[in-house]
Structure formats: structure tokens, C-alpha cells
FIVEX-731052 format. One record per residue (C-alpha): x, y, z. Coordinates in steps of 0.25 Angstrom, whole numbers, plus 5000, padded with zeros to 4 digits. Layout:
<rs>
R    x    y    z
R    X    Y    Z
...
</rs>
This chain:
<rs>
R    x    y    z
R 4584 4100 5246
R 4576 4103 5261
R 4575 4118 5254
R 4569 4114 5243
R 4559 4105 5249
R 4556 4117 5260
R 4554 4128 5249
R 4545 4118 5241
R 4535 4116 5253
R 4534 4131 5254
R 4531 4133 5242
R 4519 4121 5242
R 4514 4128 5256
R 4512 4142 5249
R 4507 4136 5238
R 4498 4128 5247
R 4494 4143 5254
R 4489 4149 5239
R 4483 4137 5235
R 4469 4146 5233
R 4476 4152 5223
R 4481 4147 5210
R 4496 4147 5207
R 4500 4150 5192
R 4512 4149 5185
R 4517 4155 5172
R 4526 4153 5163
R 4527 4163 5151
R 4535 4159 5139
R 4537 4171 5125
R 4537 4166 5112
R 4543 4174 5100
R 4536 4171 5087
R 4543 4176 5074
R 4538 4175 5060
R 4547 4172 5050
R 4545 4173 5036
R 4555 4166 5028
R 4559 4169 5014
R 4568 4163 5001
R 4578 4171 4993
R 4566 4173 4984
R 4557 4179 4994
R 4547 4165 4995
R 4543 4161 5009
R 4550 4149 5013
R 4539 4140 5019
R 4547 4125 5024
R 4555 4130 5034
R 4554 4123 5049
R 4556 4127 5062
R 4571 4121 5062
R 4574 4129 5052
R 4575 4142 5059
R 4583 4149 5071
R 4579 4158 5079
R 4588 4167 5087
R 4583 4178 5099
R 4595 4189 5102
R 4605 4178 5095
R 4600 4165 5105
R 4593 4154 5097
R 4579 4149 5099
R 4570 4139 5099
R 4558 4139 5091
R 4546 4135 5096
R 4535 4140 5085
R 4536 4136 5071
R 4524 4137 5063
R 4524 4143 5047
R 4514 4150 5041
R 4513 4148 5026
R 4505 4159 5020
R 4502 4161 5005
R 4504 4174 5001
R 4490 4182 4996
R 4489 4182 4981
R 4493 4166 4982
R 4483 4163 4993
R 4472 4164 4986
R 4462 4151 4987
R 4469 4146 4997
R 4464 4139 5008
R 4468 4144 5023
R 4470 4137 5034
R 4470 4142 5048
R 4475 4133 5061
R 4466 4139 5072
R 4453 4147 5069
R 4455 4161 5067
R 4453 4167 5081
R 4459 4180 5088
R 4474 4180 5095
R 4469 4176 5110
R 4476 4170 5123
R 4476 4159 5115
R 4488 4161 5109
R 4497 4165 5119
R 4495 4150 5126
R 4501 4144 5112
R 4511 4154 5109
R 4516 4154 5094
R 4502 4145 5089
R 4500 4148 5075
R 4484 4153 5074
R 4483 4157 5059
R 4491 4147 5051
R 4495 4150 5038
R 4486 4165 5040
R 4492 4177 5037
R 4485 4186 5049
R 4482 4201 5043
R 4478 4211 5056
R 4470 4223 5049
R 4472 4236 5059
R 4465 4249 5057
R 4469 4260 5064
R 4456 4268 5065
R 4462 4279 5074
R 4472 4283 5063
R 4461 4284 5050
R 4452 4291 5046
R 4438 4288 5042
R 4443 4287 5027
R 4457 4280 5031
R 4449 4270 5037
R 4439 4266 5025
R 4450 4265 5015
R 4459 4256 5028
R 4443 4248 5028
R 4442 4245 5011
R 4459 4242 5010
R 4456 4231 5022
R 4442 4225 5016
R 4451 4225 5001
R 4460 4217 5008
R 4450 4208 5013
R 4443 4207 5001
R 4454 4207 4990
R 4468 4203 4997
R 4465 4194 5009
R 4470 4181 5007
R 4464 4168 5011
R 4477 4166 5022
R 4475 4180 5027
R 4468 4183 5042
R 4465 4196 5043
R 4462 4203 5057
R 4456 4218 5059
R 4458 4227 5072
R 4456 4244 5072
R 4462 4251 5079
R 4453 4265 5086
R 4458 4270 5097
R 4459 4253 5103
R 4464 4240 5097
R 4450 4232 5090
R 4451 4219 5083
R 4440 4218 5073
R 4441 4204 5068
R 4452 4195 5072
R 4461 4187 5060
R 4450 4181 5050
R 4451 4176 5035
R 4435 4180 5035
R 4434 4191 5024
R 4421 4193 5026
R 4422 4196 5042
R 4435 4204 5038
R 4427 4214 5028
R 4415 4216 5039
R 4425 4219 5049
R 4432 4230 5039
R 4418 4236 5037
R 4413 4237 5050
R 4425 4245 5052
R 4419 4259 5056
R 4424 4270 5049
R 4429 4282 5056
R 4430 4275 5070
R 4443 4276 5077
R 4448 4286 5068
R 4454 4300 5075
R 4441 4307 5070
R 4431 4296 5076
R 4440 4299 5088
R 4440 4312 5092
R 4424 4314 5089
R 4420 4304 5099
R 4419 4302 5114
R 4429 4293 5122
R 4419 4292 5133
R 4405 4294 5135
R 4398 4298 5149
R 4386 4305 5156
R 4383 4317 5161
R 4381 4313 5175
R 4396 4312 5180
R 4400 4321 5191
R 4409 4333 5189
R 4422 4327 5197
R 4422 4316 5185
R 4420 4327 5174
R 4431 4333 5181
R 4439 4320 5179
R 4433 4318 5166
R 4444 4330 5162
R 4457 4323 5163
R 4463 4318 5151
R 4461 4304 5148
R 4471 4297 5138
R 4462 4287 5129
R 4463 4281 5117
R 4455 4291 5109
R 4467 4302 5115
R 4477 4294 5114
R 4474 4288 5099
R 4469 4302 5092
R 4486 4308 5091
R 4494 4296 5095
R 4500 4285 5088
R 4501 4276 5102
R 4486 4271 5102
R 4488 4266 5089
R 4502 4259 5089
R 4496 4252 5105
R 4484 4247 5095
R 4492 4241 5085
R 4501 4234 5096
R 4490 4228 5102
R 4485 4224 5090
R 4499 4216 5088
R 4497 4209 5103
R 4484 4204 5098
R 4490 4199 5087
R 4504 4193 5094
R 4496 4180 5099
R 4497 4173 5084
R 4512 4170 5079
R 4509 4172 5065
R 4514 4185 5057
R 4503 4196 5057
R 4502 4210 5050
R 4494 4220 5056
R 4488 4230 5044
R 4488 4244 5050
R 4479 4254 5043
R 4482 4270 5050
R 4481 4282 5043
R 4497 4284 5047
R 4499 4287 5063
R 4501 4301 5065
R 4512 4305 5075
R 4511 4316 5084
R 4524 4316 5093
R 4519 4311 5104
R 4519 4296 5102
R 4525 4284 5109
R 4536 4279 5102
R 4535 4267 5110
R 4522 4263 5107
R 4525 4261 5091
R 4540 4252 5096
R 4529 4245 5104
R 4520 4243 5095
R 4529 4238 5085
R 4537 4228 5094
R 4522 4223 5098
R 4521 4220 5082
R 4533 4213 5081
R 4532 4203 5093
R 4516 4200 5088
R 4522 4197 5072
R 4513 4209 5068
R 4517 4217 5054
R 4511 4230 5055
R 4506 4236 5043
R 4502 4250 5042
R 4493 4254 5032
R 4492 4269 5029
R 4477 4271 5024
R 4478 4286 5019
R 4485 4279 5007
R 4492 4286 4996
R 4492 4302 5001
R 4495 4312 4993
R 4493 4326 4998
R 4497 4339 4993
R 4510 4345 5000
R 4502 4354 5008
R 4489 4343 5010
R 4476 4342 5001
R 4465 4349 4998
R 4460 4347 5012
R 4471 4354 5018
R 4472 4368 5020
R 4485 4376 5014
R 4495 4379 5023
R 4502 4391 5026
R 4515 4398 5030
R 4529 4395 5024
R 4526 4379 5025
R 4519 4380 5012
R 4531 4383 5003
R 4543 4376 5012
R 4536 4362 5014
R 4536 4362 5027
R 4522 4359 5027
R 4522 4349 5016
R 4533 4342 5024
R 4524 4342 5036
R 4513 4336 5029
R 4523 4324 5024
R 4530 4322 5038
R 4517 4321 5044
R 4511 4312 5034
R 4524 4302 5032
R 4523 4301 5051
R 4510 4298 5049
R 4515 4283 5041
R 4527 4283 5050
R 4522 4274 5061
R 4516 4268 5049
R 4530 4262 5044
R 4536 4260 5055
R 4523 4250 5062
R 4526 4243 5049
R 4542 4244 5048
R 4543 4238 5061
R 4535 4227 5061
R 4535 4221 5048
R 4526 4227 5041
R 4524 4236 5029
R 4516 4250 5028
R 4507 4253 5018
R 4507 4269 5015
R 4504 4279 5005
R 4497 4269 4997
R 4480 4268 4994
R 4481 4254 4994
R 4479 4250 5009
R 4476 4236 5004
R 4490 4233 5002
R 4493 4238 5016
R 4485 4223 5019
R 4490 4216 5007
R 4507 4218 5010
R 4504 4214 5024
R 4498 4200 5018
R 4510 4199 5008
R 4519 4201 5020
R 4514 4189 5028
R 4521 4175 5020
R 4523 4162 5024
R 4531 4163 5038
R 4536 4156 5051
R 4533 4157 5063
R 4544 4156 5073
R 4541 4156 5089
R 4550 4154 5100
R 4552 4156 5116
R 4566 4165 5118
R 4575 4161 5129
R 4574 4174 5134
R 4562 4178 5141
R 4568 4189 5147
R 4556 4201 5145
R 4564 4212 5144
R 4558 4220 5133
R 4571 4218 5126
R 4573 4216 5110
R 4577 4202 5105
R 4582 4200 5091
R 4576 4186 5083
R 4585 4180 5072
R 4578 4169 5064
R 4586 4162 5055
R 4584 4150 5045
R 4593 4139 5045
R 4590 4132 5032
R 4598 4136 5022
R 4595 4147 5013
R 4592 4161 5010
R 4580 4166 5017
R 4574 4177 5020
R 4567 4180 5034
R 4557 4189 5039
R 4554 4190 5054
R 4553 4200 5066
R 4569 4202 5073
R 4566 4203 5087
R 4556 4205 5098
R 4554 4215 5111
R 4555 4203 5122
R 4543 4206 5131
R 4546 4215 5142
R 4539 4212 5160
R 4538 4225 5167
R 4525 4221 5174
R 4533 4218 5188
R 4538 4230 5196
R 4549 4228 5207
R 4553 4242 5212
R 4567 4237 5209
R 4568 4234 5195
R 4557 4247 5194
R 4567 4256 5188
R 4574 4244 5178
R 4561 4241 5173
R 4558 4256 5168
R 4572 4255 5163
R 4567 4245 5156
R 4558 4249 5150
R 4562 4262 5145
R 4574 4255 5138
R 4566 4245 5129
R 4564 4244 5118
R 4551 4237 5116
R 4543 4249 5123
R 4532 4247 5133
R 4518 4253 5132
R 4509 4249 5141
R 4506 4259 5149
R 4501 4271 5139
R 4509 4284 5141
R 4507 4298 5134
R 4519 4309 5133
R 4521 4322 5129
R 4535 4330 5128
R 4536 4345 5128
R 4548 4353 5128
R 4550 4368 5137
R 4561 4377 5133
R 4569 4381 5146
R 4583 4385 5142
R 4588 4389 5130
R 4593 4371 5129
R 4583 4366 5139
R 4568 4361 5138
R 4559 4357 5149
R 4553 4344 5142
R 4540 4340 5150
R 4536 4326 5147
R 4523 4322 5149
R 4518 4307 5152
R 4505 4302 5153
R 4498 4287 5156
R 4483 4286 5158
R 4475 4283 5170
R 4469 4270 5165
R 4481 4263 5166
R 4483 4270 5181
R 4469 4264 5182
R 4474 4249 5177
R 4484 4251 5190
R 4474 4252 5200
R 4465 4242 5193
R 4477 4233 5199
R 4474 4237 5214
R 4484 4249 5215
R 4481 4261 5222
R 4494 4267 5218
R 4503 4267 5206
R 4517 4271 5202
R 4518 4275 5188
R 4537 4274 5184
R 4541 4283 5172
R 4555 4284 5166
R 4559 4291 5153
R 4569 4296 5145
R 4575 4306 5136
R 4586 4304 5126
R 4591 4313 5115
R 4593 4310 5099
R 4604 4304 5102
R 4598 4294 5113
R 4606 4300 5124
R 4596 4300 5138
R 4594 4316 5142
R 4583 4316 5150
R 4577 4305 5161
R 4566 4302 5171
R 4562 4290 5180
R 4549 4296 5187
R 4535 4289 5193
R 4522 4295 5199
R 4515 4286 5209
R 4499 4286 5207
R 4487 4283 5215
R 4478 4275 5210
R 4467 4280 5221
R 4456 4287 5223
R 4451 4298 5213
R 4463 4296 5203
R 4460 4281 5203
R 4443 4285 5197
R 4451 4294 5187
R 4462 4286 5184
R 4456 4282 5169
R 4452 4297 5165
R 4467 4302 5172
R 4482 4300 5165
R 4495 4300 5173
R 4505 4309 5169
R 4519 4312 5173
R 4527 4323 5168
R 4542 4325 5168
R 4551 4334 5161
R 4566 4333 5154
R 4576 4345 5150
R 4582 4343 5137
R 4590 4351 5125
R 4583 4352 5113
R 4585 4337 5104
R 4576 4326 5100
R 4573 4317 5110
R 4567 4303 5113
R 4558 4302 5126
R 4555 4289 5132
R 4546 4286 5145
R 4542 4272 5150
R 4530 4274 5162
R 4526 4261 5171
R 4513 4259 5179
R 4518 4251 5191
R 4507 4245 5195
R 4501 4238 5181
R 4515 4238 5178
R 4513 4244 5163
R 4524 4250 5157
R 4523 4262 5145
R 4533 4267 5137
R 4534 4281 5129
R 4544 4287 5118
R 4545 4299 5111
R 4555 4309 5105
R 4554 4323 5107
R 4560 4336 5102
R 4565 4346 5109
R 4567 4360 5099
R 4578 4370 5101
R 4569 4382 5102
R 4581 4390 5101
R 4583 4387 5088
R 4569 4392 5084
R 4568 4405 5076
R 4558 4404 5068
R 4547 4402 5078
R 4542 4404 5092
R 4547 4396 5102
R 4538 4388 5108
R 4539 4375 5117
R 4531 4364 5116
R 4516 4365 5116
R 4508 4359 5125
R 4494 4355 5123
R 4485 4351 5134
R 4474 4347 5140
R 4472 4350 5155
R 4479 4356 5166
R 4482 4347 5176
R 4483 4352 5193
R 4494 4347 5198
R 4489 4340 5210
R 4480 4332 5201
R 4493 4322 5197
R 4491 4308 5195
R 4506 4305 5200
R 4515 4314 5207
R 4529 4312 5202
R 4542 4312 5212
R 4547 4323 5202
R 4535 4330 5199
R 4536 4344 5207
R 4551 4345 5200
R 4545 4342 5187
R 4533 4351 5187
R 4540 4364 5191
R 4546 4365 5179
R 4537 4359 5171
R 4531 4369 5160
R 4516 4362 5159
R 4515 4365 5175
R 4507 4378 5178
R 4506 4379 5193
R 4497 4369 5197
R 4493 4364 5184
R 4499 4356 5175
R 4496 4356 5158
R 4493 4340 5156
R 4498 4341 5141
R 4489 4332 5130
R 4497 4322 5125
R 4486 4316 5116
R 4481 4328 5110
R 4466 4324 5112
R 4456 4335 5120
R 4442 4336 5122
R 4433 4347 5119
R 4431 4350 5133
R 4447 4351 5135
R 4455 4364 5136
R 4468 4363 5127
R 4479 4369 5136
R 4491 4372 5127
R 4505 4378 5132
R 4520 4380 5126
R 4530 4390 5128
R 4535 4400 5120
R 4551 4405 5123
R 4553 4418 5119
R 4568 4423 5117
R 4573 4429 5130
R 4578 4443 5128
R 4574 4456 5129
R 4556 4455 5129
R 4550 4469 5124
R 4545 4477 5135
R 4530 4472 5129
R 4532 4459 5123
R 4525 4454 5112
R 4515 4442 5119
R 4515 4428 5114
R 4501 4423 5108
R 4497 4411 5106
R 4484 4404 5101
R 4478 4389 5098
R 4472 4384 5086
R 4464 4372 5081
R 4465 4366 5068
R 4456 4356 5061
R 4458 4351 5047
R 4468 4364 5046
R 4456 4372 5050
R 4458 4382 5061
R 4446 4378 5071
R 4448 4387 5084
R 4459 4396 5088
R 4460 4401 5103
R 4462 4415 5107
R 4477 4420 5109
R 4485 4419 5120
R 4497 4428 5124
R 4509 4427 5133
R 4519 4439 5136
R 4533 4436 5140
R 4531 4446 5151
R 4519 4437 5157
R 4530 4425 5160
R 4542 4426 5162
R 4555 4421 5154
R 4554 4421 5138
R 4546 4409 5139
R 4531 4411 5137
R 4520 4400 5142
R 4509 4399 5133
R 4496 4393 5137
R 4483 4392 5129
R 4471 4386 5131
R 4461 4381 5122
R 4446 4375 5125
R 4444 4364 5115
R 4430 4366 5118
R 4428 4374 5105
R 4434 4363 5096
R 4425 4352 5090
R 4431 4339 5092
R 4442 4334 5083
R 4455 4335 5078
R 4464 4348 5078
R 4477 4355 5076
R 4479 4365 5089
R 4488 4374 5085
R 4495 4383 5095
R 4499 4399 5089
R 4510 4405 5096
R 4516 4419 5091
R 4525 4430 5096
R 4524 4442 5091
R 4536 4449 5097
R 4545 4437 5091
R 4537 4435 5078
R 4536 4422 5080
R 4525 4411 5081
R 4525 4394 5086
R 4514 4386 5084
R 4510 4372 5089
R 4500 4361 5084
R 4496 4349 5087
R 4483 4339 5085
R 4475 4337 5094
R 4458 4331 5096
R 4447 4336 5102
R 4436 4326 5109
R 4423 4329 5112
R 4421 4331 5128
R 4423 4322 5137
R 4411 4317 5144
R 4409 4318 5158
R 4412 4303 5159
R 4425 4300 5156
R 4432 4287 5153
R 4434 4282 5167
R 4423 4275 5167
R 4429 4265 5157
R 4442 4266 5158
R 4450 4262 5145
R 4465 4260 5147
R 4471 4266 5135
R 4478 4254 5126
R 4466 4244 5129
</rs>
């Protein structure tokens, strides 16, 4: 008892020495909302149920139910004339909501979120997306409906927040601007804007690639799945059910994607009780095998074996891939290949019937990112039928750092499920042939500056960036691993540039030829912010080809970097960089992981070629190779050849390097073609890929105003 007494008065004499400032304590509590929709044998809501009636069970323990509100909603054609009825004013989600979790705002609504992503349409996508939402306002909105409407260019907008107003709805619609945020608005204008009168050290700056929205939205899906899962954390302060219309002209793929992202985007869905519904505005296409009018014919032996109307379908039926999937797995339905985008709206408001709304606090509170499965389970008896969500990804802490539980916590990480993004990461996989069953694979990483910016904002003059990744096979077998970090200062020169400057680390595997699936998790010690990046790969047994040149992977950049000029030096690094194939001397190729250059950029490009090793002619036949840009299937520029002998390097493998000034492209959109051909062997390779050209930068560039990309 004397101990008790004596460790009490300490505690009132130190709170006695920090009585200038306030003491605060916090208590934080989850609640898990479910929406149940129950069912008869004949498919009719069953409306007179009460909270005893149901059991709720998290990983098999039973719970107590602490919300229980229903929502009785006529379905549309029998709403009509009635009179509804709402419980608060309609109003945005704020903070209020989190201090009454599991309050019912909307009673008896059905809430309808209209979504257009500009950055995926066109100017004539976009009008027919416009009229199908103003027909549904006008024809098929019924009197219980509240509709919301956020676009989506390049950052998350919210137009008008939930209303019944059909009026305000249809001048909000209108005032849509045509063309803005599509990929043609894009790439014609100017991210930042400046004057002449900057000094030649910060036009020097102005040089270095900077990762912004406009880059990273043009080629990759990421941008638009993060703007879809903000919009779903907007939405997770109401409890009722909420389906999100998503109008996309189909999300194009181009390999270099975070698989992560659309796990994350998805699992943020399901914990908000938001229904994804993707609807493809191109409607109803149907194109010749080869392409329309407006395509030019094709040419080689594609023609008359398919391949090339096999191309043209694969790429078509990727593009409504995501689609499907954003819908499969949260709920939803997809509307494609069909000219009535209407409908799109209209089987998301048939969707949405009478339901409950369930809430309870789990016993565990543990927030371990883990999976935890959610039984429902009516005890009345009788036959019914019950829609709801199965389970959730429990929240997951890593915002404390111990140096002793460092390495669990990246452990962690990698091995959730429920992946963590953060922290924004690019990454690029190239494969180099060096034995006739080993590839150098050189993996390159990169995080932008801003967020190294949002680290000293916090008072650090130095920070420690953790990465840990891992390879496994088809079969899910772990072949390749790395636990690595670069420290950073945060000082000086680099700390002025830190918002035009990107952080990248580089490593590199040796593996067989196979498929493979590559994941990275990356940590900012000091913020504490956590990202996670997933991808497969394939590796290709160039042995095996015969029919053409051998080539590796192409690289396509857009500087050369020094060496000395590193962000962060890895403890590894000199290992690494002696034998990796982008470093040339002192310089290093920074490959261009977006795809996205400006006018006053040089396009460096490099592959090898691997040439069979025995007996070379006394004068070998050289290797050419040139670039050429597309447009529309219209050759716009082609460089001047470049030739490499195989008695100019040594070994049967040939470096190739060209160079290409984009100066003397317009800006816009491209296919870069690269044209190898050997002559001695009779063989030929090519590469392509797309890629945007801005305008120049200005002088000034965007440090001035910072933006942290995912804002």
C-alpha cells in the first residue's frame, strides 16, 4: 500500500511540473458497419426484422451489436409521388461523423456517387458519359435517390455533394467542360508556368525529372484507382450502402502498374460499403478485324494468320479488365459494350433495396492488417436469403519505429494482405542475358522528392529510407531477396531541390528464364509512411528464339545521371553498380518509367543484342539500328542509323545506344518504334512502346509550389 501511495504522489508532482501544458487522453474504439440486405424465398425484402433477430460472428467469436437502424427503400418505378423524408439536412461527410460513429444521415435515401474519370475519355466519351447522367437525372431519378458528382483529372474533385435538387444536379452536369482532364488536354498544356528571370543554376535544376500527376496519370492505371479510393474514404464516414457510378473509357494497361494499388483500392471499397460501378462509355464497338476506316491496313504475315486481329481484341477485352474486376469485387455490376450508359446508373439504383444496417465494436482491436471473416445469420426461422460483405482488412499501425521490432514491421508488411500505399513508388524491370540460363535483372525503384520534402517539414535534417523485396516463381517458390536502405540528407542544396528531385535505388536479381511475381514494400522513417509495389514479370528464353534477333529489354530514358549526383548511397551500391548494365562509367541511364518527356528532352534508348558466339567472318556484317515515331499510324520522324560491329566490343554481345532529340516532335502522343536488323544473320527485332511529348518546361519549375503526388 506505502508503494502505491508513493508512486501516486509522483505522478501528481510531475503532473504539477507540466501543468503549462495541457494533458490529453485518448481513447479510440473501431466500429465494423455491415449492410445486410435480407431476402424471402420469392426474392421480396423482408422488412420487420429487429436487432435480436440477428447474430453476428467475427473469425467464428460472437458479437454484440451496437447499431441497428433499417433503411426501407422503395424500389424506382414504385416510388413514384412519394414523399421523402430525410433525418438530418443533406450535408457533406465531415468530422462529424466520426464523433457518432454508425449515425444514420440519409434515412430512407438511396445515395448514388456519379464519378467521371476525365483522364480516361475523350472529348466525345465524355459528352455521351454528360447526356447518359443528365437522362438519368431527368427520366430515371427517383424521388428517394440522392445523387453526388466528383471528376476525376489528374486529382480527386467533388462537384456537388449528395442532393435530391434535379435542377442543381443538371447545372453541375453542364458546367462539366468538355475535354478537360482527358489525355489530349493533358499532354497540350503546361504543368508549371514561370518567368524568364530565373538564374541558370535553377534551369539547371529545372532538368531533373519530376513525377507529377500529369506523368504519372497520362500511361498508368495507379493515379486513377488512388482517386477512386479516396473518393470511397470520403464516403466511409456515412454507414448507409453507396454505389459509386464509374464512367472510364476502359483502363489501359501497360505492364508497369501496381498490382497493389487496385487490392488497395478495392479493400478501401469494401470497408467504406461502396459498390463500384464501371461504366464503359465507348458503348457498343464494332470494328472490323483489322480496325476501321480510320485505320491504316496493316502489313506483313499478321494479315492472313490473325495475329493482328488477335492483338486488336486482346488489347480491347484488357482495357474492360479492371473494369470487371472494380465491380466483381466490390459488389457491383459493369456496364460494357452496350449504348445505353443510362442503364449503367439505373442497375445501380435497382441494386440498392430495403437493407439493415448492422454495427458493432470487435473484441479484437489488435491492427494487424490481418483478414477477418463476418458470418451473419438470422435466427428467426425461415428461409432467407442474405446479401452482405464477408469480411474486412483490420486496420494495420506502423507509424511507430523501434529499431528493434524495424525488421518485423517490414516483415510485415511485405506479407499482408491488405497492401499499403502511402508512400507513392515507380518500378521498372529489365531482364540482361549473361549465360546461356542467367539474366542480370536490374530493378529500378523510384519515390519522389515531395514526400522526402514532407520529412524535413518535420524537423529532420536526415532520413533513412528501408526497402525489402521479393522474388518468387509461378509456383510461389521465393528465388531472389533483398533487405537494403539508403540514408538521405535532408540539408542544404538537395533540401531546395527536394520537390523537382526523385530518390531512386536500384538493385539487381539473377534468375532463369519463368514468370515471376516481384514485390517491394519501401518505408520513410521519419513520416513513417509505408508503400507497397507488385508486379509480375517475364523473363524469355532467348535460346529458344529462332525466328528473330535476339535482343534484351529495351530501355527507354530520359537523362544520364553522374554518379556522385546520388540522392542516397546504398551499403551495397559499388557491388551492384559494377555489374549493372545501365552504368556507363560514371554515368548512370535513369530509365523513364512513366513514359512522359518533354520537348526539350533527349530520349536516350539502349538493349542488347546477343549474337550466336562461333566463328564471326573476318568483316562482320555491322548491326544497324534506328528510331521511329508514330502518330495515328503515321510515321512522323525517323533518326538516322546507327551501326555497331562485333569487332568494336567484345564478346557476341553488342550494346546498342541511340539517341533521339525530341525537339523536332510536336507535342503529343506516339508510338517510338526501335529497328534493329542484322544483316549477316538475316534477322531483324523491334520494340515499341507509347510515350507523351510536353511542351518545354519553363525555367520555373514546380518547386515553387510543391504538390505531393496523391493530394
Amino acid at each position: 500500500m506505502r508503494r502505491f501511495w508513493l508512486a501516486l504522489l509522483a505522478l501528481s508532482s510531475a503532473l504539477a511540473q507540466t501543468s503549462d501544458r495541457p494533458v490529453t487522453f485518448r481513447a479510440t474504439t473501431r466500429l465494423v458497419v455491415i449492410n445486410v440486405t435480407v431476402t424471402d424465398r420469392n426474392g421480396r425484402p423482408v422488412e420487420d426484422l429487429t436487432k435480436d433477430d440477428f447474430e453476428i460472428t467475427e473469425d467464428g467469436k460472437p458479437q454484440k451489436i451496437a447499431v441497428f437502424e433499417f433503411q426501407r427503400l422503395e424500389p424506382p418505378e414504385r416510388s413514384e409521388g412519394l414523399v421523402p423524408r430525410l433525418e438530418a439536412p443533406i450535408a457533406a461527410p465531415d468530422s462529424s461523423a466520426e464523433s457518432e460513429p454508425g449515425r444514420v444521415r440519409y434515412r430512407d435515401r438511396r445515395l448514388l456517387v456519379l464519378y467521371f474519370d476525365l483522364a480516361s475519355m475523350s472529348p466525345q466519351d465524355q459528352i455521351r458519359a454528360r447526356e447518359a447522367a443528365e437522362r438519368f437525372v431527368r427520366e430515371k431519378m427517383s424521388p428517394v435517390d440522392l445523387v453526388s458528382i466528383m471528376v476525376f483529372s489528374g486529382q480527386l474533385q467533388v462537384l456537388q455533394e449528395f442532393t435530391d435538387d434535379r435542377d442543381r444536379l443538371l447545372e453541375v452536369l453542364r458546367a462539366l467542360r468538355i475535354g478537360e482532364g482527358s489525355e489530349q488536354a493533358m499532354v497540350g498544356s503546361e504543368a508549371t508556368q514561370s518567368s524568364a528571370e530565373e538564374s541558370e543554376e535553377e534551369a539547371t535544376a529545372a532538368e531533373a525529372f519530376i513525377p507529377d500527376e500529369t506523368e504519372f496519370s497520362i500511361f498508368n492505371t495507379d493515379r486513377r484507382l488512388s482517386g477512386l479510393a479516396a473518393a470511397a474514404r470520403l464516403l466511409r464516414g456515412l454507414p448507409e450502402k453507396k454505389a459509386l457510378i464509374y464512367f472510364s473509357s476502359g483502363v489501359t494497361r501497360t505492364g508497369s502498374e501496381n498490382e497493389s494499388q487496385l487490392r488497395a483500392t478495392v479493400n478501401e471499397a469494401v470497408r467504406a460499403n461502396v459498390a463500384f460501378y464501371p461504366v464503359d462509355v465507348r458503348g457498343l464497338m464494332a470494328e472490323a478485324p483489322l480496325g476501321g476506316a480510320d485505320v491504316s491496313g496493316g502489313r506483313g504475315t499478321g494479315l492472313f494468320s490473325g495475329q493482328l486481329a488477335r492483338q486488336r481484341r486482346d488489347r480491347f477485352v484488357a482495357q474492360q479488365e479492371t473494369l470487371y474486376a472494380l465491380a466483381a469485387d466490390t459488389g457491383g455490376k459493369a456496364l460494357l459494350d452496350s449504348n445505353d450508359l443510362t442503364m449503367g446508373i439505373v442497375q445501380a439504383q435497382q441494386d440498392i433495396s430495403s437493407y439493415y444496417i448492422l454495427g458493432y465494436y470487435p473484441d479484437n482491436q489488435a491492427e494487424d492488417g490481418r483478414y477477418r471473416r463476418i458470418r451473419v445469420r438470422v435466427k428467426r426461422s425461415g428461409q432467407y436469403a442474405l446479401d452482405y460483405r464477408r469480411g474486412y482488412f483490420a486496420p494495420k499501425s506502423f507509424d511507430r519505429f523501434t529499431e528493434a521490432d524495424r525488421e518485423q514491421q517490414l516483415e510485415a508488411a511485405l506479407l499482408l494482405e491488405d497492401p499499403i500505399t502511402d508512400l507513392p513508388i515507380a518500378l521498372e524491370v529489365h531482364y540482361f542475358r549473361r549465360a546461356r540460363d542467367r539474366y542480370l535483372v536490374p530493378v529500378s525503384l523510384k519515390i519522389p522528392g515531395s514526400e522526402l520534402r514532407l520529412a524535413r517539414a518535420s524537423g529532420a535534417e536526415t532520413t533513412r529510407l528501408d526497402f525489402i523485396g521479393q522474388v518468387r516463381d509461378s509456383r510461389g517458390n521465393l528465388v531472389g531477396a533483398v533487405r537494403d536502405h539508403i540514408a538521405v540528407r535532408l540539408r542544404d542544396t538537395l533540401a531546395r531541390e527536394l520537390p523537382q528531385r526523385h530518390l531512386q535505388y536500384d538493385t539487381v536479381f539473377t534468375l532463369p528464364p519463368g514468370q515471376y511475381r516481384l514485390k517491394f514494400v519501401a518505408r520513410e522513417n521519419v513520416t513513417g509512411k509505408l508503400g507497397t509495389f507488385e508486379t509480375r514479370f517475364r523473363i524469355p528464353d532467348l535460346d529458344d528464339e529462332e525466328r528473330y534477333l535476339r535482343i534484351s529489354s529495351v530501355v527507354w530514358a530520359n537523362q544520364r545521371q553522374p554518379l556522385k549526383d546520388a540522392v542516397g548511397v546504398a551499403e551495397r551500391s559499388k557491388r551492384l553498380l559494377s555489374r549493372h548494365p545501365l552504368v556507363m562509367g560514371e554515368q548512370k541511364l535513369v530509365p523513364s518509367i512513366t513514359k512522359v518527356f518533354r520537348r526539350d528532352q533527349t530520349l536516350y534508348v539502349y538493349c542488347e543484342v546477343y549474337r550466336p558466339v562461333p566463328s564471326l567472318p573476318a568483316d562482320p556484317v555491322p548491326v544497324a539500328a534506328n528510331l521511329a515515331f508514330y502518330q495515328e499510324d503515321r510515321k512522323v520522324w525517323e533518326s538516322e542509323p546507327v551501326e555497331v560491329r562485333p569487332g568494336e566490343q567484345a564478346g557476341a554481345v553488342l550494346r546498342l545506344q541511340l539517341e533521339a532529340p525530341l525537339s523536332v516532335l510536336p507535342p503529343g502522343r506516339y508510338v517510338c518504334q526501335l529497328n534493329v536488323i542484322d544483316k549477316g544473320q538475316k534477322k531483324f527485332a523491334f520494340s515499341r512502346t507509347p510515350l507523351v511529348v510536353l511542351p518545354e518546361r519553363a525555367i520555373r519549375s514546380a518547386a515553387s509550389q510543391p504538390t505531393r503526388p496523391g493530394d
